[in-house]
C-alpha positions in Angstrom: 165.0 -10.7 89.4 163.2 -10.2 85.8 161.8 -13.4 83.8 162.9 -13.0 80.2 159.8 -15.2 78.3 159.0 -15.6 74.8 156.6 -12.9 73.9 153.6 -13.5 71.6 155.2 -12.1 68.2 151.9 -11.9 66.9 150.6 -13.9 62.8 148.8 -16.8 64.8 152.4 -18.1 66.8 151.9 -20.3 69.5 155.9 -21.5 69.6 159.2 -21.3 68.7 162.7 -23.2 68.9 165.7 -21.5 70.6 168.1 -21.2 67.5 171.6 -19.6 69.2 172.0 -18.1 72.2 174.2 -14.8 72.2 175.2 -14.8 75.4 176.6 -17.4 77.7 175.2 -18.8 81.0 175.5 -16.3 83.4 177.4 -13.9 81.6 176.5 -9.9 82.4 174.0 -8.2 80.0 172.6 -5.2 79.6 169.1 -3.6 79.3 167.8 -3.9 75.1 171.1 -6.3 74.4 170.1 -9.1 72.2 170.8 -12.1 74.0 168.8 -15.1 72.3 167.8 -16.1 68.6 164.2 -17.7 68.5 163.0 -19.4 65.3 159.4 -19.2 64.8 157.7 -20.9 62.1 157.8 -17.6 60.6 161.1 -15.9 61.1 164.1 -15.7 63.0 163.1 -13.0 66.0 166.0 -11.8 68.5 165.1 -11.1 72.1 166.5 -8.2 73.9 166.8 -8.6 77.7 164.3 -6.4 79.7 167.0 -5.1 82.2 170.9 -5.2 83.2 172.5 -8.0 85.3 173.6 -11.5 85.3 171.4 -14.1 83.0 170.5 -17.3 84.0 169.4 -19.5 81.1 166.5 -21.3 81.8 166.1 -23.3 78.0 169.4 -25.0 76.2 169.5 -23.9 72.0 167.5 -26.3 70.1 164.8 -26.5 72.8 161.6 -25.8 71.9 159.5 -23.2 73.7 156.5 -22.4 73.8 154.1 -18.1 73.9 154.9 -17.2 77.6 157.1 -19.4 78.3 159.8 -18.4 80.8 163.2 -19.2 78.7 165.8 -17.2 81.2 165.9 -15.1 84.2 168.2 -11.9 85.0 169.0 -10.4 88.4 172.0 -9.8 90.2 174.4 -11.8 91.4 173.0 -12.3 95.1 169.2 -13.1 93.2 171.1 -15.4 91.1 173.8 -16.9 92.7 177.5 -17.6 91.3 176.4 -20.9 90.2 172.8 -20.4 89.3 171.2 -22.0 92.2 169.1 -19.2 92.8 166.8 -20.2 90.4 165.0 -23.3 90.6 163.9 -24.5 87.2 166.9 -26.4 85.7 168.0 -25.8 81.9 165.9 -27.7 79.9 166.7 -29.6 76.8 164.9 -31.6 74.5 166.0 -34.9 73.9 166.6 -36.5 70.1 167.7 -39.7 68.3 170.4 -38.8 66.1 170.3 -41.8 64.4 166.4 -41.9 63.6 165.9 -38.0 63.1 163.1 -37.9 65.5 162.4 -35.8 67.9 161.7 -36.1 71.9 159.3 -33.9 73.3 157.5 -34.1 76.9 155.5 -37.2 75.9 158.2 -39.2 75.1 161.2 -38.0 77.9 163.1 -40.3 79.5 160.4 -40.4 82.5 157.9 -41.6 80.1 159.7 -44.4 78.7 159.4 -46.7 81.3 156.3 -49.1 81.5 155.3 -52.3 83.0 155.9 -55.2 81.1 152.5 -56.1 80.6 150.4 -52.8 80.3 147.2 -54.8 80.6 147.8 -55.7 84.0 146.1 -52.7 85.9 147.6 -54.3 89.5 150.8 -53.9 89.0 151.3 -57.9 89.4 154.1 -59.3 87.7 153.0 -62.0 85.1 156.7 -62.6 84.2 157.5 -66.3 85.0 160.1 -66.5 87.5 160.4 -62.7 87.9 160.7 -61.1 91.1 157.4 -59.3 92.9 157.8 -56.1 90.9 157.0 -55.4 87.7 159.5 -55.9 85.0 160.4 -52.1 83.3 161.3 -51.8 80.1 163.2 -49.0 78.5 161.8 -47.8 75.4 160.3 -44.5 73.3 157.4 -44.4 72.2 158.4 -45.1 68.6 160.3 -48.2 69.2 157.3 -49.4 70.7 155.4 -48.4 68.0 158.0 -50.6 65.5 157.7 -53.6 68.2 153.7 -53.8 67.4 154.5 -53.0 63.8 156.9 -56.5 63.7 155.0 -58.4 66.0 157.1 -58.6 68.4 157.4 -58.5 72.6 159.5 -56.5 74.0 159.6 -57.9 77.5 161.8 -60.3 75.1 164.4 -58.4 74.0 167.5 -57.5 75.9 168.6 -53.6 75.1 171.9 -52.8 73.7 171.3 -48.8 74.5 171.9 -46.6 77.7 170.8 -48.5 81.1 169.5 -51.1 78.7 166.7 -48.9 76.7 166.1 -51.5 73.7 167.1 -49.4 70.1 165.6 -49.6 66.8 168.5 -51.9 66.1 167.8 -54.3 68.5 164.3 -54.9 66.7 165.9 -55.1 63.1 168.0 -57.7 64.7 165.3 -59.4 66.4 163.8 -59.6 63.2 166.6 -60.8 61.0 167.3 -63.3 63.4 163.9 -64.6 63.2 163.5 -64.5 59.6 166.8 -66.8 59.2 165.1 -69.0 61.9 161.8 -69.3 59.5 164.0 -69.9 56.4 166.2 -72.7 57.5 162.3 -74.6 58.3 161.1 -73.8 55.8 161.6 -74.1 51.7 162.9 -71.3 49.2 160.5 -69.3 48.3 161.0 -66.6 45.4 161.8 -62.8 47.1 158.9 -60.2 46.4 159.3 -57.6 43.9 158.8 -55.0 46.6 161.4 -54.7 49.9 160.3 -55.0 53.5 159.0 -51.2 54.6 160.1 -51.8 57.8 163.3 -52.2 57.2 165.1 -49.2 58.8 168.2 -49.1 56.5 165.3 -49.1 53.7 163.7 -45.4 55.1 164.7 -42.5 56.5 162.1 -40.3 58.9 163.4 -36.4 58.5 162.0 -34.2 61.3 160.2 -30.9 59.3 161.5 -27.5 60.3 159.2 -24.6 61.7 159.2 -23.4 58.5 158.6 -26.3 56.3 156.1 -27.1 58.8 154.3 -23.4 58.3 154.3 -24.3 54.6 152.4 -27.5 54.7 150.3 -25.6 57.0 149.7 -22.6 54.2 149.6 -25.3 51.4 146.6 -27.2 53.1 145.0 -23.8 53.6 145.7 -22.8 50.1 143.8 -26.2 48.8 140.8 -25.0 50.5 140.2 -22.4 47.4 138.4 -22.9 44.7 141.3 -22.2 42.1 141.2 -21.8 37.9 144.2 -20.9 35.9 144.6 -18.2 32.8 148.0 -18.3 30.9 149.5 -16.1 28.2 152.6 -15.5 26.0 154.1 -11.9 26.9 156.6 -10.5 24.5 159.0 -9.0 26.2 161.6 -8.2 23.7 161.9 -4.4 24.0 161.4 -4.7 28.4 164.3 -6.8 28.0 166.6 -4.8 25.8 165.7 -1.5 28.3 167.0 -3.6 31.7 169.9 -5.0 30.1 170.8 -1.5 28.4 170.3 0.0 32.3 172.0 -2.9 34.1 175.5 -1.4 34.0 174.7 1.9 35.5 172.3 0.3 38.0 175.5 -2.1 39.1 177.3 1.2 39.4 174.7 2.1 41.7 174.8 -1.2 43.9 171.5 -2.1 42.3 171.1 -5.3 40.9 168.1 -4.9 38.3 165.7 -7.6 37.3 162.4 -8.0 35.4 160.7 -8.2 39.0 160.1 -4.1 39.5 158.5 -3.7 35.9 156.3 -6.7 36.0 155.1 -5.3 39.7 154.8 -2.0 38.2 152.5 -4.1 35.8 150.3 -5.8 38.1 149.9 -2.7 40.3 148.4 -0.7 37.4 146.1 -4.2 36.0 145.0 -4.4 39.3 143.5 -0.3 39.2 141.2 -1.8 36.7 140.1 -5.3 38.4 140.3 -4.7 41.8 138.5 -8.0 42.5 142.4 -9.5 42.5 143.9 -7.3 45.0 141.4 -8.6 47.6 140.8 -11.3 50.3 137.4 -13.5 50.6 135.7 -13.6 54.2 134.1 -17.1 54.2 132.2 -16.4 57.2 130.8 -13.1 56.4 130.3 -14.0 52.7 132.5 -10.8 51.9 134.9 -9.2 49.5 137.6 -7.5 50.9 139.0 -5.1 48.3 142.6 -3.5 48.6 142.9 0.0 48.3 146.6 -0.3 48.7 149.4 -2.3 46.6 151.1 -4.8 49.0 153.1 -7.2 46.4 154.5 -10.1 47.6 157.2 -11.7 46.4 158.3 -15.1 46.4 161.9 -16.3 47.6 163.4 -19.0 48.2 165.7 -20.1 51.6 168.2 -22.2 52.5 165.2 -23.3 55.0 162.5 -22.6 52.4 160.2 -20.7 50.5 158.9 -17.1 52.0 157.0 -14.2 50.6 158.6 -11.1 51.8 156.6 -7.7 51.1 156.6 -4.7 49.0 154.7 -2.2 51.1 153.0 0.6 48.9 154.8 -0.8 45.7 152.7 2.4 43.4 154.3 4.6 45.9 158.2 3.7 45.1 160.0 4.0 41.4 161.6 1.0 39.5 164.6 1.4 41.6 163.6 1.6 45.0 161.4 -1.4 44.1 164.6 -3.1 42.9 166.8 -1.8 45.8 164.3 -3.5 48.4 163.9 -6.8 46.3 167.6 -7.4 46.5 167.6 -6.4 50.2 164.4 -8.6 51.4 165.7 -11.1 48.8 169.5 -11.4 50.8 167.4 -11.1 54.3 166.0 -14.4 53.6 168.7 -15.8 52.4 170.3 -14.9 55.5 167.5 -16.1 57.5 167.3 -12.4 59.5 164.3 -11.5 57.5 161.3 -9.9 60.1 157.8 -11.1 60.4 156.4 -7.3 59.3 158.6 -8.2 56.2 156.4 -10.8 55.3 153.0 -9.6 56.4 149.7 -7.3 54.7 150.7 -8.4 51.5 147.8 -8.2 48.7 148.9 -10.1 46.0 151.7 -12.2 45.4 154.2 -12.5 42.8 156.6 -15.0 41.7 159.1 -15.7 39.3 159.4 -19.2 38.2 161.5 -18.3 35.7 164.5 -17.3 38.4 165.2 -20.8 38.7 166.0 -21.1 35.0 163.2 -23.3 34.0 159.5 -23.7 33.3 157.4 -23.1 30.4 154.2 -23.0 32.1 153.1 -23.4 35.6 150.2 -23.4 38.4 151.6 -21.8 41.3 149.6 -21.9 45.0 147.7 -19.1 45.9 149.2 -17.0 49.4 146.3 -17.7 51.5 144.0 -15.8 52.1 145.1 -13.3 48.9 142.5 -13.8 45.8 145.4 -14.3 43.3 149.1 -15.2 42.6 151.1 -14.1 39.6 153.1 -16.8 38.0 156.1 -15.7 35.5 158.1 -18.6 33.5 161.6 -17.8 32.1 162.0 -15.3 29.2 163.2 -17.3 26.2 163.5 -17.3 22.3 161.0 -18.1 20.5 159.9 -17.4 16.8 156.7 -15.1 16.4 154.9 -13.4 13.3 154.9 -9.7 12.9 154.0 -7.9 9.8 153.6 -11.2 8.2 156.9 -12.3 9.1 159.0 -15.0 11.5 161.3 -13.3 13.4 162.8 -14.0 16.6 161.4 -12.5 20.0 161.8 -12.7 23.9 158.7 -14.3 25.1 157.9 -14.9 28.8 155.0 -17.2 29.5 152.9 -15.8 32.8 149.9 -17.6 34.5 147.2 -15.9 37.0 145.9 -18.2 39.4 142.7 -17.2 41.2 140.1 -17.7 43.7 137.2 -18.6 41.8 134.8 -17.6 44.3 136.2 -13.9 43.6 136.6 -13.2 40.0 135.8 -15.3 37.1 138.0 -16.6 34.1 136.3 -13.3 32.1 138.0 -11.3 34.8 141.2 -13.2 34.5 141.6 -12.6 30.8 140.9 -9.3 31.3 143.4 -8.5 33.9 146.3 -10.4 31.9 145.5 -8.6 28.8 146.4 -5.4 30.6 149.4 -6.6 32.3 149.9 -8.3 28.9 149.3 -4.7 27.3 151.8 -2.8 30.1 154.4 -5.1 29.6 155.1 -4.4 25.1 154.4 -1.0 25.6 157.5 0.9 25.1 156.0 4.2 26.1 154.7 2.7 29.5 157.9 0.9 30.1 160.1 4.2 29.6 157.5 6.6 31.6 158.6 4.0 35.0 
């Protein structure tokens, strides 16, 4: 019989939830068949089982598991038994509270609900009057308990509405309500406050965060840790956006869908030849600079469970419409949540397009730890500009750089926009790509 566990994927993961199982409880696989979706707090990651027979599945879909972890055996019938008694470690689930949106884990199973009354009473005595000699259980989580001390109120008092007589949030709110028309028939009217009760349940809603938006806060706290300045500009972009929308048709013709995106990264990539300093990483502990000599470009998109950078690996390497063909494929991986962790590693420098969301005239976006420096470009619009001493109407696009200041300084900054600045209205550089 062969353990099937959940491998370390590598990036720093230490867990992962089972998303969908592809197979049913002892169903017959075979060797490399994928047989379980595991979300990680980076991507989705299929596991393949290690050899042929029967699967017994050891952890039920939306479980979470942690690096190592034992999630299903596979053997044969005889090492697994018809009905999965062969294996001793029952299918474990984790328990939730629809109604609350929080989750169980280990500390707060059902084993773990059940205290003495009176936890100060290291005897085990009951202090209950009349009670019997053992100690009076109750049956709560931890976070009712919490809301109990919250509202100042015992529990040992409340009769529970829920399973085997587990007291629910509800039974608190109408613990509470029942004491508060108590108070008020005692006492006189007294004008309402301006703000509600917080601890009114009906009044707040706790939302468990995903692996992913959980990775995000986790990046966003890291990116706070850099010292950051911001350098804007006004791009005109008039004649780069007259060359994609006269090459959109035959590019659609093609199955390409062709954006800005490739020329602006075609951009960057030839900026950064010139100021290296933002195709780098800083090494806090060694008081280093880690220069680049490759063009990873990162890209920014957004996911029905949140933003991701996927990667442009050796973007100086490809043409405008590879670079296009592989935005549109990474961008529709993400989308579809199948998207790969080496998808979204190594990149350099990151890239995104505010604009894409059809708003923004200016914006400070967060640096992709531990890069130096993230590109920000708004949405192309029209706008009046002089040339040759005239108004006349032009496509500007409004970009930002923001950087670590440790690395470069604001000199540097204006100096590397200028050039992408520069790339971007030159006709003869946007025609050579």
């Amino acid at each position: 019989m062969k353990e099937l566990k959940f491998v370390d994927v590598g990036e720093g993961i230490t867990e992962g939830q089972i998303r969908e199982w592809l197979v049913k409880d002892l169903e017959t696989v075979r060797e490399d068949q994928p047989v379980v979706k595991v979300e990680t707090d980076k991507a989705i990651v299929d596991a393949p089982a290690p050899i042929s027979g029967i699967i017994k599945i050891n952890i039920s879909s939306g479980s979470k598991v942690k690096v190592g972890e034992t999630i299903a055996y596979i053997g044969t019938k005889e090492e697994i038994g018809a009905t999965g008694k062969g294996v001793s470690a029952p299918i474990r689930s984790d328990t939730s509270e629809e109604k609350t949106g929080k989750t169980i884990g280990k500390e707060e199973s059902a084993s773990n609900v059940v205290e003495n009354a009176n936890p100060g009473n290291t005897k085990g005595e009951n202090t209950v009057s009349g009670a019997s000699s053992h100690p009076q259980q109750i049956l709560a989580t931890p976070s009712v308990r919490k809301l109990a001390r919250e509202l100042n109120i015992d529990l040992s008092k409340i009769r529970g509405t829920g399973p085997n007589g587990r007291i629910t949030e509800e039974d608190l709110n109408l613990k509470t309500t029942q004491k508060s028309q108590s108070e008020a028939s005692t006492q006189p009217k007294a004008v309402p406050p301006n703000n509600p009760s917080q601890n009114s349940s009906e009044r707040i809603e706790r939302v468990q965060m995903s692996m992913t938006r959980k990775t995000i806060a986790k990046n966003m706290e890291l990116s706070w840790t850099i010292p950051r300045a911001t350098h804007m500009e006004m791009i005109n972009t008039t004649r780069l956006f007259s060359i994609v929308e006269n090459s959109k048709a035959d590019m659609q013709s093609k199955g390409i869908k062709l954006t800005f995106m490739p020329f602006i990264i075609k951009a960057i990539i030839e900026a950064l030849k010139d100021s290296p300093g933002f195709n780098a990483s800083y090494d806090k502990e060694k008081s280093e600079i880690i220069i680049k000599r490759y063009y990873n470009i990162g890209i920014a998109a957004e996911g029905p469970d949140g933003l991701k950078v996927v990667v442009i690996k050796d973007a100086d390497k490809k043409p405008i419409i590879k670079i296009a063909e592989e935005i549109q494929e990474l961008g529709q991986k993400v989308r579809d949540r199948t998207v790969s962790i080496d998808e979204m590693r190594d990149s350099t420098i990151t890239l995104t397009n505010i604009g894409s969301l059809g708003g923004g005239y200016l914006a400070v976006p967060m640096i992709n730890y531990p890069e130096v420096a993230i590109i920000g470009a708004m949405r192309m619009r029209e706008m009046p500009a002089v040339e040759e001493g005239r108004v006349v109407v032009q496509r500007i696009m409004p970009m930002s750089v923001t950087f670590d200041h440790r690395v470069v300084d604001g000199a540097d900054a204006v100096i590397f926009m200028n050039a992408i600045k520069k790339y971007l209205e030159d006709p003869d550089f946007l025609e050579m790509l």
